[in-house]
N, C-alpha and C positions, 0 to 999 in steps of 0.2 A: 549934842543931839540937835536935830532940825527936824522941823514938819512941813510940808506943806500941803497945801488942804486948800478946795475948793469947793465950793455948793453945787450941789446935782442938780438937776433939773428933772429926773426921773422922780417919781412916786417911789416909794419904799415904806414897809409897814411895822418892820423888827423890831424892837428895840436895844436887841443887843449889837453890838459894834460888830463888822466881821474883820475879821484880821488873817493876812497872808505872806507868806515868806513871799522878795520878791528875789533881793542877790545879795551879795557880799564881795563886797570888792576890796583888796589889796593892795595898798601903793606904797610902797619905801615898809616903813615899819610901822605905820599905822593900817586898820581896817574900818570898812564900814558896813554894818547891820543893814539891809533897806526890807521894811514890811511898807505892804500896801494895808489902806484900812478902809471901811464905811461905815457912818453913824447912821443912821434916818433920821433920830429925832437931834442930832449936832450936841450932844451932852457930853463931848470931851475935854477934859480939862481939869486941872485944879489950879486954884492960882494958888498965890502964900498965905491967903487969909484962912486957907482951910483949913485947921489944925486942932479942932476939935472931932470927939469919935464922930463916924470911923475912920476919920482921914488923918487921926494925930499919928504923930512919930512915936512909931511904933505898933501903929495900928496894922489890922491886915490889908487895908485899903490907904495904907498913907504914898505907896506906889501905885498908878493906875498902872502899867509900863511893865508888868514881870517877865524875865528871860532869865531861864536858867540855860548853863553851861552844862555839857552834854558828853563825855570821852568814851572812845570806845576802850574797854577795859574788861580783860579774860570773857571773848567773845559775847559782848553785851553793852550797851549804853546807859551809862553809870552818873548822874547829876552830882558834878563838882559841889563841896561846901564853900563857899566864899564866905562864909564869915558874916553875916549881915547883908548888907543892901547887895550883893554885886552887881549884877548887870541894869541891878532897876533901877527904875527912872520915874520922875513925875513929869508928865506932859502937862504946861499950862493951856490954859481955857484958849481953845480955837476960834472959838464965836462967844458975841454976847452971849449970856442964858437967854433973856428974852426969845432968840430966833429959836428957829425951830426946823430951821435948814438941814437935809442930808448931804451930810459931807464924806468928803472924797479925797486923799490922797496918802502920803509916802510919808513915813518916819524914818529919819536916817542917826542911827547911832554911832559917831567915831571912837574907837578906843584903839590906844597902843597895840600891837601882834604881843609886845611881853607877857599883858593880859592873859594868854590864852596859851601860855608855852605850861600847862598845870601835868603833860603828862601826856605822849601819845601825842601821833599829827594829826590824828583824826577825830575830827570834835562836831556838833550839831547844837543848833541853837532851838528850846521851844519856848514860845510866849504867850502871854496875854496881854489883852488890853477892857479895860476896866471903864467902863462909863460913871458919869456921878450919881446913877440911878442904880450905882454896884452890878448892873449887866455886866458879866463878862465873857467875853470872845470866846469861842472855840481854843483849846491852843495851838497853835501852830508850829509845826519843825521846819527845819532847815534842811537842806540836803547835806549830805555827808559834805564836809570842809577838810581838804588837805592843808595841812599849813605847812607854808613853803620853810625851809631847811635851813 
C-alpha cells in the first residue's frame, strides 16, 4: 500500500475524513485499489506504538483502512468473509500530530488479481477510513469491477 498526501491550503471545518473511490487498475496479475481522501484537522495515521484499546489487535479500530469485498451473487451484492483482516490495512501517521494541516490525497492498495478470483467476475469494493479521533468516512463503493478471464 502507498499514500500520498499533501497539505491544502483551503479552510475546511469537518472533522471526519472524506473518502472516494477514484479507479482500479490492472496490470499482469496484480491490481490496484486508488481512493482519494481529505482530513481537515490531518489526524491520519497510526504508527506501531499504538496498540493499546482501541487501536489494539483486535480491536474495532486497530485498522483505520476497512474495505470489504463485494460479489455479485443470485441477483444482489453479497460481502465476501475473508477470514480476519482481509483487505484492511493500517495507514501510518501522514503528519506529525502536532500540525493541524488539512490534507489531501491518494491511497493506493496492490494486491495479487488471485485475491479476488472468490466467485463471480463481478466484484465492488466499499470502505472506510478512520481518523485517530475514531471519525469515520462515509463509505465508499466502487464501480462494478469486471475481472478479466
Amino acid at each position: 500500500m502507498s499514500i500520498f498526501a499533501s497539505c491544502k491550503q483551503d479552510d475546511c471545518d469537518d472533522p471526519v475524513p472524506s473518502l472516494s473511490y477514484d479507479s482500479f487498475v490492472v496490470i499482469g496479475d496484480s491490481a490496484t485499489l486508488i481512493h482519494n481522501f481529505i482530513d481537515c484537522d490531518g489526524d491520519i495515521g497510526l504508527s506501531s506504538s499504538d496498540t493499546v484499546a482501541p487501536f489494539n489487535f483486535g480491536g474495532d479500530y486497530y485498522y483505520n483502512l476497512k474495505i470489504d469485498l463485494l460479489v455479485w451473487e443470485n441477483n444482489e451484492w453479497v460481502v465476501v468473509d475473508l477470514d480476519g483482516e482481509g483487505f484492511n490495512n493500517r495507514i501510518p501517521p501522514i503528519q506529525e500530530e502536532t500540525q493541524e494541516e488539512t490534507l489531501e490525497g491518494k491511497i493506493k492498495y496492490n494486491m495479487p488479481l488471485l485475491w479476488l478470483r472468490v466467485g463471480g467476475d463481478s466484484i465492488r469494493f466499499r470502505s472506510v477510513l478512520i481518523d485517530r479521533a475514531l471519525n469515520e468516512s462515509k463509505p465508499t463503493v466502487s464501480k462494478t469491477i469486471i475481472l478479466p478471464s
